[in-house]
ChimeraX commands (.cxc) that place a marker at each C-alpha (Angstrom):
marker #1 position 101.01,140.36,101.19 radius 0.5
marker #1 position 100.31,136.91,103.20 radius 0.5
marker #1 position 102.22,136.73,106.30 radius 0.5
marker #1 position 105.17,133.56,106.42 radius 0.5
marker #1 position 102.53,132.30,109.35 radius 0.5
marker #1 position 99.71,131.90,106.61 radius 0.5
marker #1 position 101.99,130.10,104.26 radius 0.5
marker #1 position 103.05,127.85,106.68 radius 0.5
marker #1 position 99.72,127.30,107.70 radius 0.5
marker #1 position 98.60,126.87,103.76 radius 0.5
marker #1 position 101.36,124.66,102.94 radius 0.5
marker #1 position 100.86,121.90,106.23 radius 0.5
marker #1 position 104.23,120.71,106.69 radius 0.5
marker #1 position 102.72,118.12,109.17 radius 0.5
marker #1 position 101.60,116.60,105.93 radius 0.5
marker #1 position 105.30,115.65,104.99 radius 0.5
marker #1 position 105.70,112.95,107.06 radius 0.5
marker #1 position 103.39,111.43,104.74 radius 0.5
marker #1 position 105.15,112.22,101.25 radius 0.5
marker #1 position 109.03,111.26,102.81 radius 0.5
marker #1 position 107.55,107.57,103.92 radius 0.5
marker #1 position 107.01,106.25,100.58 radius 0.5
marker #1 position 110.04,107.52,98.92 radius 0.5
marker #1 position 112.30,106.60,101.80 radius 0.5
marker #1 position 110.25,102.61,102.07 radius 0.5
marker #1 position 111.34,102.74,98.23 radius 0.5
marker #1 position 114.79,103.67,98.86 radius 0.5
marker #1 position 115.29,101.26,101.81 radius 0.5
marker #1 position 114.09,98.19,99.12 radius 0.5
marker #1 position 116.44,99.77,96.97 radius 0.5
marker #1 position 119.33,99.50,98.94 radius 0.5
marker #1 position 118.51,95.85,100.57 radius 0.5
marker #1 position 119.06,94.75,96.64 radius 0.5
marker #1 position 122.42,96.61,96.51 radius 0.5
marker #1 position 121.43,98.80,93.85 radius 0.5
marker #1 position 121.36,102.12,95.42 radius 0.5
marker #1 position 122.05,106.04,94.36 radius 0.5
marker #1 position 122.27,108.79,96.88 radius 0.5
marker #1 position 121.08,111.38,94.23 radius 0.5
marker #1 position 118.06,109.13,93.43 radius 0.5
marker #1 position 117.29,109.31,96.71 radius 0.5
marker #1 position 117.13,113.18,97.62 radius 0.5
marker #1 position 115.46,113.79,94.65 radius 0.5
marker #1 position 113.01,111.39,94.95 radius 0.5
marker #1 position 112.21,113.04,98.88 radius 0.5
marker #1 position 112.12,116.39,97.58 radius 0.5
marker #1 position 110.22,115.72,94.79 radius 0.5
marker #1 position 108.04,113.74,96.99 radius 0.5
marker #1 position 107.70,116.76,99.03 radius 0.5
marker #1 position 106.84,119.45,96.17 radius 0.5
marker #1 position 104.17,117.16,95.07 radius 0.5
marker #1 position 102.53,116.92,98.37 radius 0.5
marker #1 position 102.54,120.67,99.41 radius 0.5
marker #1 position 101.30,121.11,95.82 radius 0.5
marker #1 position 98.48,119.02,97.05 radius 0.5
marker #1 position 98.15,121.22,99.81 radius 0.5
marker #1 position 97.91,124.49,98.06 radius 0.5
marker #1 position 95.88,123.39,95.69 radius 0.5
marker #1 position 93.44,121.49,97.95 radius 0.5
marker #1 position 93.38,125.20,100.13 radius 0.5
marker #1 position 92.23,127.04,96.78 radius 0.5
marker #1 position 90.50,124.31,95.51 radius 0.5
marker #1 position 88.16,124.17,98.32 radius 0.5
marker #1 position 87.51,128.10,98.17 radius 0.5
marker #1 position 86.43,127.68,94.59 radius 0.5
marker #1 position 83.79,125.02,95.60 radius 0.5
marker #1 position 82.65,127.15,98.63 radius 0.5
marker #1 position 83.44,123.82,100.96 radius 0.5
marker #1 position 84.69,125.47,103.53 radius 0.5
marker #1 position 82.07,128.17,104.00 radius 0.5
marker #1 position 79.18,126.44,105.80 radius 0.5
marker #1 position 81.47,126.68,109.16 radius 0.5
marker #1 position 81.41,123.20,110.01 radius 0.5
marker #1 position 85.09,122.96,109.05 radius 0.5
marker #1 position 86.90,121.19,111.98 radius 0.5
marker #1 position 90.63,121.35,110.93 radius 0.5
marker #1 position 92.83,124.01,110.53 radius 0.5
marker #1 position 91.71,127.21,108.89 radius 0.5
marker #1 position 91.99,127.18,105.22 radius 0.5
marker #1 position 94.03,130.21,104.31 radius 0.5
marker #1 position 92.53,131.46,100.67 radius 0.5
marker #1 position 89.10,131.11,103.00 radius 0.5
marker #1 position 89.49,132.83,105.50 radius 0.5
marker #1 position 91.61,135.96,103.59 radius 0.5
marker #1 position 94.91,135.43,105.20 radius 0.5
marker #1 position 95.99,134.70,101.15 radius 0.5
marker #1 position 94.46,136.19,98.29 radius 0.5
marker #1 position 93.55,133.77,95.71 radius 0.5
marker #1 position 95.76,134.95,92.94 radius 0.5
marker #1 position 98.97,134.87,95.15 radius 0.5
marker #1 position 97.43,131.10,96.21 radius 0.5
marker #1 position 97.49,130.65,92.04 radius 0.5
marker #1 position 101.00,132.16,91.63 radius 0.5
marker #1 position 102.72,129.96,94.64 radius 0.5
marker #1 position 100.78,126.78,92.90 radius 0.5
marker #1 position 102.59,127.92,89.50 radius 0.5
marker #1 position 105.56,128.03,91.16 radius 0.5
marker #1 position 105.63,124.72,93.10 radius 0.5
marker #1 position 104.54,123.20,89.67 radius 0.5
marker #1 position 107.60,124.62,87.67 radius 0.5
marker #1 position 109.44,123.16,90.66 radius 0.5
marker #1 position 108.19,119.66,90.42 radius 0.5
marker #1 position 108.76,119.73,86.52 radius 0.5
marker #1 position 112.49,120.53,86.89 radius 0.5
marker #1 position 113.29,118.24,90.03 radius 0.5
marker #1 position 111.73,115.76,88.44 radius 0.5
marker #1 position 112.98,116.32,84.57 radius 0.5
marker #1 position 116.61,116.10,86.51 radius 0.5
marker #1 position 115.68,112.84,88.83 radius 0.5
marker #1 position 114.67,111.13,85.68 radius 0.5
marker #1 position 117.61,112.07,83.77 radius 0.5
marker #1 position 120.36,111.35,86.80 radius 0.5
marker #1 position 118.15,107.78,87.46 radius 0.5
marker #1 position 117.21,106.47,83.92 radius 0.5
marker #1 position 119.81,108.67,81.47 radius 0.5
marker #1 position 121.48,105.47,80.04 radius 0.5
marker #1 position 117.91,103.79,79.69 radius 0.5
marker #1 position 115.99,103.10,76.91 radius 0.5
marker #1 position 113.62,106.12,75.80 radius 0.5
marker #1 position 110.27,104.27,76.46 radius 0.5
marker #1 position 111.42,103.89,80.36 radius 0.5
marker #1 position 112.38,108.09,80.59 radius 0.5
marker #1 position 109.01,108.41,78.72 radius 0.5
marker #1 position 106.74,106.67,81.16 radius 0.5
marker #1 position 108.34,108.39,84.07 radius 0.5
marker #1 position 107.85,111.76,82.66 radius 0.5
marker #1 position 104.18,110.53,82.20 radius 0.5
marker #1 position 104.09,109.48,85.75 radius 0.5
marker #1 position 105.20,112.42,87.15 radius 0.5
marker #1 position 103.03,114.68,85.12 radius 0.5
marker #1 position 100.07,112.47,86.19 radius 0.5
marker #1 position 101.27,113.19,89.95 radius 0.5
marker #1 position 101.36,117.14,89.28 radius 0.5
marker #1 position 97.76,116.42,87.78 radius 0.5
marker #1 position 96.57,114.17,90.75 radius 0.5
marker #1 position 98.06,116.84,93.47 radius 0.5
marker #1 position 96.02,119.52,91.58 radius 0.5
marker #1 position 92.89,117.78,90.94 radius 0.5
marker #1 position 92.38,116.58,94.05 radius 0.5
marker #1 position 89.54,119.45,94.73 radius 0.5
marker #1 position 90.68,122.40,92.47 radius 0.5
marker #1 position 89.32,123.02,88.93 radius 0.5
marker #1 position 86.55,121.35,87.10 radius 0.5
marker #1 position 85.01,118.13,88.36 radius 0.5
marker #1 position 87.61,117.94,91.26 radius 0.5
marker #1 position 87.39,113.87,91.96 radius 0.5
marker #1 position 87.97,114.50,95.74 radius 0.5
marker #1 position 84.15,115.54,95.43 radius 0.5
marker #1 position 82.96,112.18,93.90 radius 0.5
marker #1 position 84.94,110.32,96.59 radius 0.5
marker #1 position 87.83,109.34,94.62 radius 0.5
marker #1 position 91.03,110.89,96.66 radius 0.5
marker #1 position 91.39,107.82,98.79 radius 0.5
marker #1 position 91.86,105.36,95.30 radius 0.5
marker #1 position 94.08,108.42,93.47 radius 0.5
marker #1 position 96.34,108.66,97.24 radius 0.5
marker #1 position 96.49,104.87,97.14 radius 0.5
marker #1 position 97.96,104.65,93.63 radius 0.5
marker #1 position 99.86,108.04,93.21 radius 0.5
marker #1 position 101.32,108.41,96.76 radius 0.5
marker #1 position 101.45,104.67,97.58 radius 0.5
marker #1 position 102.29,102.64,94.54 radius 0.5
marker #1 position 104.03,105.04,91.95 radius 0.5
marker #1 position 105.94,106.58,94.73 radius 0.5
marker #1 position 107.56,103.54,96.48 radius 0.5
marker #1 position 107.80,101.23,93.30 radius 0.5
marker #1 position 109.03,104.23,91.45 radius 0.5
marker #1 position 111.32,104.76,93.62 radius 0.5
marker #1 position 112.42,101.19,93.70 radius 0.5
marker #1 position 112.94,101.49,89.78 radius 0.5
marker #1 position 114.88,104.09,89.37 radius 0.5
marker #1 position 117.58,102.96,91.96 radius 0.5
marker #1 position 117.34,99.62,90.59 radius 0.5
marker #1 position 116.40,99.60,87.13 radius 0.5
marker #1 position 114.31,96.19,87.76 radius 0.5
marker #1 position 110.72,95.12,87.59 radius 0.5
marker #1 position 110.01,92.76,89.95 radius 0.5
marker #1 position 107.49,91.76,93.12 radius 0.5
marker #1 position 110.02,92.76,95.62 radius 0.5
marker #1 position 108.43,96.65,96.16 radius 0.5
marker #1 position 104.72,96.22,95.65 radius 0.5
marker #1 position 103.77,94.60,99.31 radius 0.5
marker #1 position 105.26,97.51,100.48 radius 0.5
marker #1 position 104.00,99.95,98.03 radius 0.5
marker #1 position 100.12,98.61,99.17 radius 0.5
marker #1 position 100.96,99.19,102.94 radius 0.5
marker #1 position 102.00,102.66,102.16 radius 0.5
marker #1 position 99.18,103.28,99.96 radius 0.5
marker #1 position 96.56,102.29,102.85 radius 0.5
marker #1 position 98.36,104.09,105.34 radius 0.5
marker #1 position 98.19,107.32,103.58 radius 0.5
marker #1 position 94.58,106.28,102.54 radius 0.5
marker #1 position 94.15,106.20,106.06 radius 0.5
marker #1 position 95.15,109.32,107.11 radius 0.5
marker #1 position 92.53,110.89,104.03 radius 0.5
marker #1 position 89.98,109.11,105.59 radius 0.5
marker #1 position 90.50,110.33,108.97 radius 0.5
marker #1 position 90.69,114.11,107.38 radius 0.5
marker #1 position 87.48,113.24,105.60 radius 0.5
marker #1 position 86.02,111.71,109.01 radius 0.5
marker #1 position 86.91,115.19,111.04 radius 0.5
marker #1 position 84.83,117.24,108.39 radius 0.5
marker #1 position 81.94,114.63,107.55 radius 0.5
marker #1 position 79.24,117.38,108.42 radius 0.5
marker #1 position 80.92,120.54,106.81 radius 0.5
marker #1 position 81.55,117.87,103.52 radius 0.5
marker #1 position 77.88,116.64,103.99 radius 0.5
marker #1 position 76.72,120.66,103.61 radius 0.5
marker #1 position 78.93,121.54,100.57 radius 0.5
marker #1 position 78.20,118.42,98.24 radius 0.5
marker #1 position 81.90,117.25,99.36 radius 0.5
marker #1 position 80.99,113.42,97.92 radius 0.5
marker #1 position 83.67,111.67,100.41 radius 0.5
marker #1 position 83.70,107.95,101.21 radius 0.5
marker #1 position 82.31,108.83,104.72 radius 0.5
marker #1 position 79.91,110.91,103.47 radius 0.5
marker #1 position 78.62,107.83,101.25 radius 0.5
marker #1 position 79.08,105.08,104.28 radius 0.5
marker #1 position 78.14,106.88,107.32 radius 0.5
marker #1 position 80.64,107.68,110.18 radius 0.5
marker #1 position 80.12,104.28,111.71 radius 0.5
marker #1 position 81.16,102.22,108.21 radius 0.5
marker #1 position 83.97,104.80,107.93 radius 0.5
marker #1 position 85.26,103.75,110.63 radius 0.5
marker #1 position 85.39,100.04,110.47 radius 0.5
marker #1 position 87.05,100.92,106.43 radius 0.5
marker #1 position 89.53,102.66,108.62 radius 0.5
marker #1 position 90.41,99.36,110.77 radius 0.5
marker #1 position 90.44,97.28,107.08 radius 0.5
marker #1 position 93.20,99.92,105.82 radius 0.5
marker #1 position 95.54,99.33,108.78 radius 0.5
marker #1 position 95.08,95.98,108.70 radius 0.5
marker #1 position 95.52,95.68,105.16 radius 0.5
marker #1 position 98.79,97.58,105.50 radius 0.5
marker #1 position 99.86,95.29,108.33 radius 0.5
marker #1 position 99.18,92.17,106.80 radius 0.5
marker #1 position 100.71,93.37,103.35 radius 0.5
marker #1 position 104.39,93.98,105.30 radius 0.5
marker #1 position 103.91,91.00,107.24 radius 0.5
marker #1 position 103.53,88.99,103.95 radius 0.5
marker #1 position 106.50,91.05,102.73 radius 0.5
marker #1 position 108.82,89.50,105.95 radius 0.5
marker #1 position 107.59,85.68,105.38 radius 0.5
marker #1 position 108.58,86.11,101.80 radius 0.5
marker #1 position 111.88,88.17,102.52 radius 0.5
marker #1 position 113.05,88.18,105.99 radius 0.5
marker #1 position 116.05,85.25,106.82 radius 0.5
marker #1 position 116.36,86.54,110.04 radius 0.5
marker #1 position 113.71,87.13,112.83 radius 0.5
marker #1 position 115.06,90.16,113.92 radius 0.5
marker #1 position 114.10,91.73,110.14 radius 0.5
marker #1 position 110.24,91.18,111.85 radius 0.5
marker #1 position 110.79,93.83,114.65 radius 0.5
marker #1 position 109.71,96.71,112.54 radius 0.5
marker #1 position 105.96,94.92,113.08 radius 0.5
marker #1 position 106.18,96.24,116.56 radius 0.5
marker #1 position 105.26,99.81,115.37 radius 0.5
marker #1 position 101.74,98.36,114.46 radius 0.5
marker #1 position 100.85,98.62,118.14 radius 0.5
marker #1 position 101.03,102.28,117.56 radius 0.5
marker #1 position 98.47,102.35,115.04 radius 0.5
marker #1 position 96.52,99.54,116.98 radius 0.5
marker #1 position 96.04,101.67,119.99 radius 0.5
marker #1 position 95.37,104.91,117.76 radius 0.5
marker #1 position 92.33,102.63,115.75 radius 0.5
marker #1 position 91.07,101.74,118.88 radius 0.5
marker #1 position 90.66,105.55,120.43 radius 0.5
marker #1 position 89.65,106.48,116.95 radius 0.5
marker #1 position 86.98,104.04,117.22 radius 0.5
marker #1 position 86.06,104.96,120.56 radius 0.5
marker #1 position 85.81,109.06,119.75 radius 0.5
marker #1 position 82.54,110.35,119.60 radius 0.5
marker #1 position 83.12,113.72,118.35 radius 0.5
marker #1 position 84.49,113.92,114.93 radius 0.5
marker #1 position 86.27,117.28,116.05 radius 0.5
marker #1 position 88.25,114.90,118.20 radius 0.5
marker #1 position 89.71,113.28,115.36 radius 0.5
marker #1 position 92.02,116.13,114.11 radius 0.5
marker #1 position 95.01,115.04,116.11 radius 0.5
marker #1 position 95.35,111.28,114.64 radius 0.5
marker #1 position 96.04,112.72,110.75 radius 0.5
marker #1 position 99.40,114.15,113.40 radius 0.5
marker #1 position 100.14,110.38,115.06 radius 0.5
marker #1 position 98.96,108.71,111.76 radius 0.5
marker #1 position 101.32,110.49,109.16 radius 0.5
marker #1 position 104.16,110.13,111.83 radius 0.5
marker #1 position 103.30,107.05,113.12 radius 0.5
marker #1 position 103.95,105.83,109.11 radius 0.5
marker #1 position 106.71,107.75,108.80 radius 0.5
marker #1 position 108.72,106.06,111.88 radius 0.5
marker #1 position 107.01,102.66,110.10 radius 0.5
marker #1 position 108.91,103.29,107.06 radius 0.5
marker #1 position 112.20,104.21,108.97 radius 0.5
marker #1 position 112.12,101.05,111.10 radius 0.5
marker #1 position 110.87,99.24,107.77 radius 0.5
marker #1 position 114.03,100.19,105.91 radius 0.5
marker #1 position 116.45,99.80,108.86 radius 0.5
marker #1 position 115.32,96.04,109.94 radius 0.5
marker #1 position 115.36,94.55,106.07 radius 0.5
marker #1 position 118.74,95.95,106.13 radius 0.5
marker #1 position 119.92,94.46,109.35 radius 0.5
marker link #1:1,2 radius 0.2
marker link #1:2,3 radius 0.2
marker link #1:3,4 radius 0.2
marker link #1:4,5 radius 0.2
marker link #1:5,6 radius 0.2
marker link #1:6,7 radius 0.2
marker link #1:7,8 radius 0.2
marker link #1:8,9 radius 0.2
marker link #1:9,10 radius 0.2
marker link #1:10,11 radius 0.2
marker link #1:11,12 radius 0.2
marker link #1:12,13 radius 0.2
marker link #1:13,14 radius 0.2
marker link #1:14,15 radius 0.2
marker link #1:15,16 radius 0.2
marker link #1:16,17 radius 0.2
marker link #1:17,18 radius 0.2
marker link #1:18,19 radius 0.2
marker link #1:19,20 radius 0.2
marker link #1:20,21 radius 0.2
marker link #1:21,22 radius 0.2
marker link #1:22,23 radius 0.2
marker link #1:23,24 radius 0.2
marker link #1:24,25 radius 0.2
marker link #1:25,26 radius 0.2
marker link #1:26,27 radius 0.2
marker link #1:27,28 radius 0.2
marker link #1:28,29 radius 0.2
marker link #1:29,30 radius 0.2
marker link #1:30,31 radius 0.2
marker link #1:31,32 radius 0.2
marker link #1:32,33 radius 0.2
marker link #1:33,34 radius 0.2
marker link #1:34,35 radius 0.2
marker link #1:35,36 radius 0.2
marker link #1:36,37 radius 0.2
marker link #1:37,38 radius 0.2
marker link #1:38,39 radius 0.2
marker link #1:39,40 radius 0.2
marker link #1:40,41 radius 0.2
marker link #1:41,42 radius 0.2
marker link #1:42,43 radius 0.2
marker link #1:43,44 radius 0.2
marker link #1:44,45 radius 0.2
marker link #1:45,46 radius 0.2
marker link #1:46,47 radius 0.2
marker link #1:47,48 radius 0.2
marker link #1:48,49 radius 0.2
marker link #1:49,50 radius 0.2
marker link #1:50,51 radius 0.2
marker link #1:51,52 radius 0.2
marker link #1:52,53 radius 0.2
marker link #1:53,54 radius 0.2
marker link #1:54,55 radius 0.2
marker link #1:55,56 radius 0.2
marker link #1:56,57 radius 0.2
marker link #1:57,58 radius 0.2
marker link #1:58,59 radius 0.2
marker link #1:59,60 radius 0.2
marker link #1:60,61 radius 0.2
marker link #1:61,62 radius 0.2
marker link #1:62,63 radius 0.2
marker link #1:63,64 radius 0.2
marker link #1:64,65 radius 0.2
marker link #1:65,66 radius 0.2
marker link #1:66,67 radius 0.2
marker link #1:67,68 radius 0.2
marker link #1:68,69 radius 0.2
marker link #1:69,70 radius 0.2
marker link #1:70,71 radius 0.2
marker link #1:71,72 radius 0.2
marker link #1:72,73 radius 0.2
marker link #1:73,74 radius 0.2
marker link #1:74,75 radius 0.2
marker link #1:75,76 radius 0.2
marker link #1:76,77 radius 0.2
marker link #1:77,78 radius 0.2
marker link #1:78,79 radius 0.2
marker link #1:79,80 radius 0.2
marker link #1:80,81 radius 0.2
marker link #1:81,82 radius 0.2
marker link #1:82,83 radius 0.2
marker link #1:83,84 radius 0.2
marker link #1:84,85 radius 0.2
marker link #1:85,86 radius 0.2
marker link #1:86,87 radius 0.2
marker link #1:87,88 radius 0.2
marker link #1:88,89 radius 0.2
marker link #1:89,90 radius 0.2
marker link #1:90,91 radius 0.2
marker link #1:91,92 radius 0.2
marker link #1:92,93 radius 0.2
marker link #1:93,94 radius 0.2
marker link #1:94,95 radius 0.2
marker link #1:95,96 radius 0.2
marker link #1:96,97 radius 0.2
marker link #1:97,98 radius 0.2
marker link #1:98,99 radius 0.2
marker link #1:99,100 radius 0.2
marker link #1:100,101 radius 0.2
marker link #1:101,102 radius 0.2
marker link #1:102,103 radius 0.2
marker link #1:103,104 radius 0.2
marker link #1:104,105 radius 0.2
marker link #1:105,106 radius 0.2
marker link #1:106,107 radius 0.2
marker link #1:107,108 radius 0.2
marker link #1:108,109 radius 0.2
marker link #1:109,110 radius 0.2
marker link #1:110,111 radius 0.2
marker link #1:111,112 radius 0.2
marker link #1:112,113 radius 0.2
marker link #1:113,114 radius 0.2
marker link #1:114,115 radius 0.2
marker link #1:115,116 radius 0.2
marker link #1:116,117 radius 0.2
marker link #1:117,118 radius 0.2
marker link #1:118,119 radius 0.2
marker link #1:119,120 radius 0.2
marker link #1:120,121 radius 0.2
marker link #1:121,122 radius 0.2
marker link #1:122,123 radius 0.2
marker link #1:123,124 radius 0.2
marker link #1:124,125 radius 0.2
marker link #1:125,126 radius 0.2
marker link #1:126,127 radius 0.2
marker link #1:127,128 radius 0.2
marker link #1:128,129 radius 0.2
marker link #1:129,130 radius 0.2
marker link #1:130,131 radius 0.2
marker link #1:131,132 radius 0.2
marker link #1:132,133 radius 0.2
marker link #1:133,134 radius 0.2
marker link #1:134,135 radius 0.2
marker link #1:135,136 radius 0.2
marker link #1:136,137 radius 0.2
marker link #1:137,138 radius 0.2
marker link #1:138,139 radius 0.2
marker link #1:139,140 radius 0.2
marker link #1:140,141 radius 0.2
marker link #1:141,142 radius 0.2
marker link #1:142,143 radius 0.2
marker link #1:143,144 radius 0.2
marker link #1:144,145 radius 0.2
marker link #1:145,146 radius 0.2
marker link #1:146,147 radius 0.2
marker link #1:147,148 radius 0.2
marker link #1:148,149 radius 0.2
marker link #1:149,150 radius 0.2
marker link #1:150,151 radius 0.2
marker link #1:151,152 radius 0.2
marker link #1:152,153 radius 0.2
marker link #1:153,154 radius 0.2
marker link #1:154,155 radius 0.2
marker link #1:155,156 radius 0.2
marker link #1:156,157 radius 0.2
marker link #1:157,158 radius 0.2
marker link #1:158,159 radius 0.2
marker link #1:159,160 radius 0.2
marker link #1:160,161 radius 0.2
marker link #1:161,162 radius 0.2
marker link #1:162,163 radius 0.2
marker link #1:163,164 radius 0.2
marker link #1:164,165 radius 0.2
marker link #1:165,166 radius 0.2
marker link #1:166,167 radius 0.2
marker link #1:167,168 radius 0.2
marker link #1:168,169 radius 0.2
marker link #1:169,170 radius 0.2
marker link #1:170,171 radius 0.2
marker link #1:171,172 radius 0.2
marker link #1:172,173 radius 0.2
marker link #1:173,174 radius 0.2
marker link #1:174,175 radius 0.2
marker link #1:175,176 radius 0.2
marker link #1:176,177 radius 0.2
marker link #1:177,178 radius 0.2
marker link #1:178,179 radius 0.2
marker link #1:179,180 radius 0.2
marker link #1:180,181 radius 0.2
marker link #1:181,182 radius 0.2
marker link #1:182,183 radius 0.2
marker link #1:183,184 radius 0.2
marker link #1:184,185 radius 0.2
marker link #1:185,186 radius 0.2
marker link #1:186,187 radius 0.2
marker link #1:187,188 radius 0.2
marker link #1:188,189 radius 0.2
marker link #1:189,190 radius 0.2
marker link #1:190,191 radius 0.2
marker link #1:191,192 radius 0.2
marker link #1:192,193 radius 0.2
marker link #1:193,194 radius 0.2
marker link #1:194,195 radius 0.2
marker link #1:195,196 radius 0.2
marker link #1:196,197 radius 0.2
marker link #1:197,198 radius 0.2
marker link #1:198,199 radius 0.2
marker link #1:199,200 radius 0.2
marker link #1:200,201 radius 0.2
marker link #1:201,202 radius 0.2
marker link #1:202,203 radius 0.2
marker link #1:203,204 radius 0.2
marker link #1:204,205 radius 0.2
marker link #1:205,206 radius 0.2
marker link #1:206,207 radius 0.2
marker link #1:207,208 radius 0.2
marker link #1:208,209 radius 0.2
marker link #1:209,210 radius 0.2
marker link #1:210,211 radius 0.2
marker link #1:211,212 radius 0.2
marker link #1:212,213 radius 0.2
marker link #1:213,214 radius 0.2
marker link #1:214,215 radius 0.2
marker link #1:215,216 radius 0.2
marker link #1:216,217 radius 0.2
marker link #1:217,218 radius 0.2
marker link #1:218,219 radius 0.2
marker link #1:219,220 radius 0.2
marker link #1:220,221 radius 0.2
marker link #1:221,222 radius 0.2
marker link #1:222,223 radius 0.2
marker link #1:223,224 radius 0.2
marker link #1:224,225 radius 0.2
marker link #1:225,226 radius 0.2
marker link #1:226,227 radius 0.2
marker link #1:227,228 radius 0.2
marker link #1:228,229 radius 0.2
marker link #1:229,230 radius 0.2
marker link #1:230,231 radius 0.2
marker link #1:231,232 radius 0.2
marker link #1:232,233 radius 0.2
marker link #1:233,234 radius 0.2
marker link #1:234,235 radius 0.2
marker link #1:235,236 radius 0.2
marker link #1:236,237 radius 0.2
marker link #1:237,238 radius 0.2
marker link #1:238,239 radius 0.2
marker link #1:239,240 radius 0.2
marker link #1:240,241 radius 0.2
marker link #1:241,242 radius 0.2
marker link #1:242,243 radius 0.2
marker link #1:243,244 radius 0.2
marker link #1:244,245 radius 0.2
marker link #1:245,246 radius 0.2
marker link #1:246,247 radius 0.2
marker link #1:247,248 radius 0.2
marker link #1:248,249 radius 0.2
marker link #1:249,250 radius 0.2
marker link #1:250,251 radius 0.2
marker link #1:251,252 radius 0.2
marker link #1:252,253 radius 0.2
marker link #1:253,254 radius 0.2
marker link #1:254,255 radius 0.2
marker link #1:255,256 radius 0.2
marker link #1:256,257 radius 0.2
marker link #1:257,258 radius 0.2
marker link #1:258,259 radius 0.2
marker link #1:259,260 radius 0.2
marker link #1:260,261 radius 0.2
marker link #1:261,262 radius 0.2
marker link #1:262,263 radius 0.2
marker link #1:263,264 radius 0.2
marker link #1:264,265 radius 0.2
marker link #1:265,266 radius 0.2
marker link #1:266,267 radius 0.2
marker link #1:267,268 radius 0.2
marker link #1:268,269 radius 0.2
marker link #1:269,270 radius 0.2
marker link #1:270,271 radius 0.2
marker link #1:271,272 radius 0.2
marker link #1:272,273 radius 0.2
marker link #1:273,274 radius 0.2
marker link #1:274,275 radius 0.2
marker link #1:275,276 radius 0.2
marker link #1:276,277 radius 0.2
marker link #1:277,278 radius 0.2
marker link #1:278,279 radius 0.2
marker link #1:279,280 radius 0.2
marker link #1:280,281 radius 0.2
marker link #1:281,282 radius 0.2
marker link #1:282,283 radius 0.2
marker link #1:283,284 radius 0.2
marker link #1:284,285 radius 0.2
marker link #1:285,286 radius 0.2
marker link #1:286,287 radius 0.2
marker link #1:287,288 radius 0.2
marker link #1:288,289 radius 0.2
marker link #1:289,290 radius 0.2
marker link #1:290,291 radius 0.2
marker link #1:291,292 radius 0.2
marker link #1:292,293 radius 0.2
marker link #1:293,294 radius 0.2
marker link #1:294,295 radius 0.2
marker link #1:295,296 radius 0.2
marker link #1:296,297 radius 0.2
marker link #1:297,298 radius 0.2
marker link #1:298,299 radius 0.2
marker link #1:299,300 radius 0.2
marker link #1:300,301 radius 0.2
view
């Protein structure tokens, strides 16, 4: 049996930074409109948070099926199924489980959020969450994983970016509008970002196993300078956001964490060793994480 130090290691935590931005920057949108449900929004973070250490298990056993992480090259923390610490059939079983968990958190977030709404609304958030379970799985396990054909940065961009926070945003609200998307593109580059620095840290082990990644296509140097366009991107979307929203210039302080992420691009840049890199997916997941706090507490000042 796996040791509760090889779980922990399989499942990443670090990672949910990352998963509680976007459903917290939905929540904070939410409540600015006055439409707001504290059961919404804890099942929205946990489900949130099932979904992305389903990601994680599945991207540990996914890799092992594809023999990616054999060549050792790999940079970043050990993968677990790899290395032995978990077999793959308790790796399968765990998966199942976290699965059956996001089915029933999110069955009951979309009946507590959207029970008195019409049936084509409850069915297009079941179909958005199922797509999420399938996105989280997909990412390298089974066949024709579309993390191989460099695809994970477009599927974290609309998945963990733009259904999470406008999702969110709906089923507080019950509204279609504008208001969330800026937002919901920020977050979707940021967490972008912080694939593309994982795929940046293991260019040469990817290279090796026919891991297709964006900087595998581009080159480390290119990668790099995509890198500076998604933080910029995300800092000019919530800027955008303030001119259209703000009525106060003390709603614009939140833009101060960009200086975090400014200095990080700017070592990242500088690094010559990819191994060097590990750290920043740490700062970056965080760093968006505090950006979505100070996000939701300034438009609500």
């Amino acid at each position: 049996m796996a040791s509760v130090k090889s779980w922990v290691s399989a499942l990443r935590p670090r990672t949910l930074f990352l998963a509680g931005a976007t459903a917290l920057c939905g929540s904070g949108i939410a409540y600015n409109t006055g439409k707001f449900s504290i059961f919404v929004f804890v099942l929205t973070i946990l489900v949130a948070n099932v979904l992305q250490l389903l990601s994680n298990m599945a991207n540990d056993l996914g890799d092992y099926q594809q023999g990616t992480d054999i060549t050792g090259e790999r940079i970043g923390p050990q993968r677990t199924v790899q290395s032995g610490a978990i077999t793959p059939e308790e790796m399968t079983k765990a998966i199942k489980i976290a699965i059956a968990c996001a089915i029933v958190m999110g069955i009951l977030l979309v009946y507590v959020a959207l029970q008195f709404m019409e049936w084509q609304y409850i069915l297009l958030f079941l179909g958005l969450g199922l797509g999420s379970i399938v996105a989280a799985i997909k990412y390298t396990a089974g066949r024709n994983p579309y993390g191989y054909k460099g695809l994970g940065d477009i599927f974290s961009f609309v998945f963990f970016g733009l259904v999470s926070v406008v999702g969110t945003y709906f089923l507080h609200t019950h509204t279609i509008d504008f208001k969330p998307w800026l937002p919901a593109i920020a977050l979707g580059l940021l967490t972008a970002a912080v694939l593309n620095l994982n795929n940046m840290r293991d260019i040469d082990n990817d290279r090796k196993s026919g891991k297709i990644t964006i900087p595998v296509r581009i080159g480390i140097k290119n990668a790099k300078i995509y890198h500076a366009l998604l933080i910029i991107g995300a800092f000019v979307s919530l800027t955008a956001y303030s001119i259209l929203y703000s009525t106060h210039w003390y709603q614009y302080i939140y833009l101060l964490s960009f200086l975090v992420f400014f200095k990080l691009l700017i070592n990242i840049i500088k690094i010559k060793e990819n191994r060097l890199l590990d750290p920043y997916l740490k700062y970056t997941s965080m760093g968006t994480f505090i950006l979505s706090v100070c996000f939701c507490i300034c438009i609500n000042l």
